[in-house]
C-alpha positions in Angstrom: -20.6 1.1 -0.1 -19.4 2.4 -3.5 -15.8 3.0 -3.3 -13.9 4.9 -6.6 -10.0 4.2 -6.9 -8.4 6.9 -8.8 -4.7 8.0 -8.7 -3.5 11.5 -6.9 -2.6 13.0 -10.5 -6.5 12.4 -11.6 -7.7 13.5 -8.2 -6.3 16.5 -5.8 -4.9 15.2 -2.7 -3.7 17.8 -0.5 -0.4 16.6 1.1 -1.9 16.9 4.6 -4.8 14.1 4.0 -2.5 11.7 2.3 -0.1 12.5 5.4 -2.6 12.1 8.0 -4.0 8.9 6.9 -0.4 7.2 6.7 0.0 8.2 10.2 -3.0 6.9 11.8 -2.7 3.7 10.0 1.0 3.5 10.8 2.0 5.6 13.5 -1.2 5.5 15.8 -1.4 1.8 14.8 1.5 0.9 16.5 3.2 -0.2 13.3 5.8 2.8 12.5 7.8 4.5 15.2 7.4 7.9 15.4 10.7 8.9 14.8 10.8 7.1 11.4 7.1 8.7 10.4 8.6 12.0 9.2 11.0 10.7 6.2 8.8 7.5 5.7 5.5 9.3 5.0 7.0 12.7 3.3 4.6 13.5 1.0 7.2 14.2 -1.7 8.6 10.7 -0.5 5.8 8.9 -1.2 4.6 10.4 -4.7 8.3 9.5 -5.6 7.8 5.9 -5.0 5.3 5.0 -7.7 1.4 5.7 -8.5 -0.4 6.5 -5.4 -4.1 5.1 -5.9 -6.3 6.6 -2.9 -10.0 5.4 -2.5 -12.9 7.7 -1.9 -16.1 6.2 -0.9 -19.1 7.8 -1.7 -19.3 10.9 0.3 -15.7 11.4 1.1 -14.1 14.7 0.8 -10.8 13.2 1.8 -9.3 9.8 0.6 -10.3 6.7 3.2 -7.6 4.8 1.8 -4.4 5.0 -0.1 -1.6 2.0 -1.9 1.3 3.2 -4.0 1.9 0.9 -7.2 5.5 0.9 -7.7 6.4 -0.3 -10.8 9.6 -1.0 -13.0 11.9 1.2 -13.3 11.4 2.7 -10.2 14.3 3.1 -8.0 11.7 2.5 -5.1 11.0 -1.6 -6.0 13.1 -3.2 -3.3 12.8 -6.8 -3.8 10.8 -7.2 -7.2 12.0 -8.7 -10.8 11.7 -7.0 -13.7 8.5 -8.6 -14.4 7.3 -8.0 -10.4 5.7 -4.9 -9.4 5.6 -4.1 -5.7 2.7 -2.9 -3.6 3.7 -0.2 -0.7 2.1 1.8 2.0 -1.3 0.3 1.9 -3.3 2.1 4.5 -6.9 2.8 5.6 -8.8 5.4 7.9 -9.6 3.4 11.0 -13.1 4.1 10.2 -13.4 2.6 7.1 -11.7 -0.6 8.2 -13.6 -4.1 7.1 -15.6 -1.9 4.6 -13.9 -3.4 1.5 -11.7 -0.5 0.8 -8.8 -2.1 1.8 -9.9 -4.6 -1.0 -10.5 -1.8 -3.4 -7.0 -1.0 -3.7 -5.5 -3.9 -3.6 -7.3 -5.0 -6.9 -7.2 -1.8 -8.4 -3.4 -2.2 -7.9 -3.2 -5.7 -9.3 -5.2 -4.7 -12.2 -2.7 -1.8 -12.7 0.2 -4.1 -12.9 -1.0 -6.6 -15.1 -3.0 -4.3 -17.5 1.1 -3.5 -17.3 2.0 -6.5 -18.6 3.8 -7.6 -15.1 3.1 -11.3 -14.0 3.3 -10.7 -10.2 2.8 -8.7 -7.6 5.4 -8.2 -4.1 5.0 -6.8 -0.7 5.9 -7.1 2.7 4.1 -6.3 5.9 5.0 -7.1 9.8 3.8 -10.2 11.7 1.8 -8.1 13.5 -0.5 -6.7 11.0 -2.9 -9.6 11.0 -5.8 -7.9 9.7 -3.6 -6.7 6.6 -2.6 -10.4 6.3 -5.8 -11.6 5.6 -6.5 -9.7 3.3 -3.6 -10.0 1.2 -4.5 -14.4 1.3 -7.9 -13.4 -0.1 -6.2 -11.6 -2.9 -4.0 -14.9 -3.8 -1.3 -13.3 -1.7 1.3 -16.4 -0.2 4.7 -16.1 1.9 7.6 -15.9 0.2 9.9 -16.8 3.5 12.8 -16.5 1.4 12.5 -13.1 0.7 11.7 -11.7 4.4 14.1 -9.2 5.9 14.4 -6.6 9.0 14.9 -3.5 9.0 15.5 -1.2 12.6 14.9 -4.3 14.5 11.4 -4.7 12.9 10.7 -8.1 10.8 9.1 -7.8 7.4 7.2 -10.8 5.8 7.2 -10.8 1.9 4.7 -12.2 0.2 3.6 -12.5 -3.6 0.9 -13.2 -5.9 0.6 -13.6 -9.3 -1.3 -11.8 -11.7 
């Protein structure tokens, strides 16, 4: 499958598709609650963070897959150095899954950050997102226990690579 990685400023993404597919990663997933959905996955909210980087395979008239690079200065890094970008919100359509556009992004965002001149790479995701997991191992992606925090009662594994 040919997959294309470009960002939402060199591509139209309508705030409803980029909405809908955090949600049925997230929400229908079982990994965000509801609640929370509405001010975590705000449009506005998440074009704030960093550059979004969605993935089209060929075909697609909506993105199957979206990660926001968040780079220095943005008041969105949580845990990253200065010379640390931080990877958020990686999500893709359920039907698209194990289709390597999960990988896509990920290396289009590693590329990103060092073509940047950054040296590594951050992000956290929840023990229970083991399919995320291994992914993020075959990128060179380790734990950084250290580093791992909760937040509402949910745990949050950091983990790094470098670049």
């Amino acid at each position: 499958m040919t997959i294309r990685i470009e960002t939402i400023l060199e591509r139209d993404v309508s705030d409803a598709d980029l909405q809908r597919l955090l949600m049925r990663a997230y929400v229908e997933g079982g990994f965000t609650a509801p609640e929370r959905a509405a001010e975590i996955f705000s449009p506005a909210a998440v074009r704030a963070r960093g550059e979004v980087l969605c993935a089209w395979p060929a075909g697609w008239t909506s993105p199957a897959g979206v990660v926001v690079l968040v780079l220095p200065p943005s008041p969105a890094r949580r845990l990253a150095g200065d010379d640390e970008a931080e990877m958020h919100l990686l999500a893709t359509d359920p039907e698209c899954r194990r289709m390597g556009v999960g990988r896509a992004l990920v290396d289009a965002a590693m590329d990103r950050a060092r073509e940047a001149g950054l040296r590594r790479m951050l992000l956290w995701t929840q023990p229970s997102m083991r399919a995320a997991r291994r992914l993020y191992a075959s990128a060179g992606f380790a734990r950084e226990p250290e580093r791992d925090f909760q937040v509402d009662g949910r745990r949050y594994l950091v983990l790094a690579a470098d670049l």
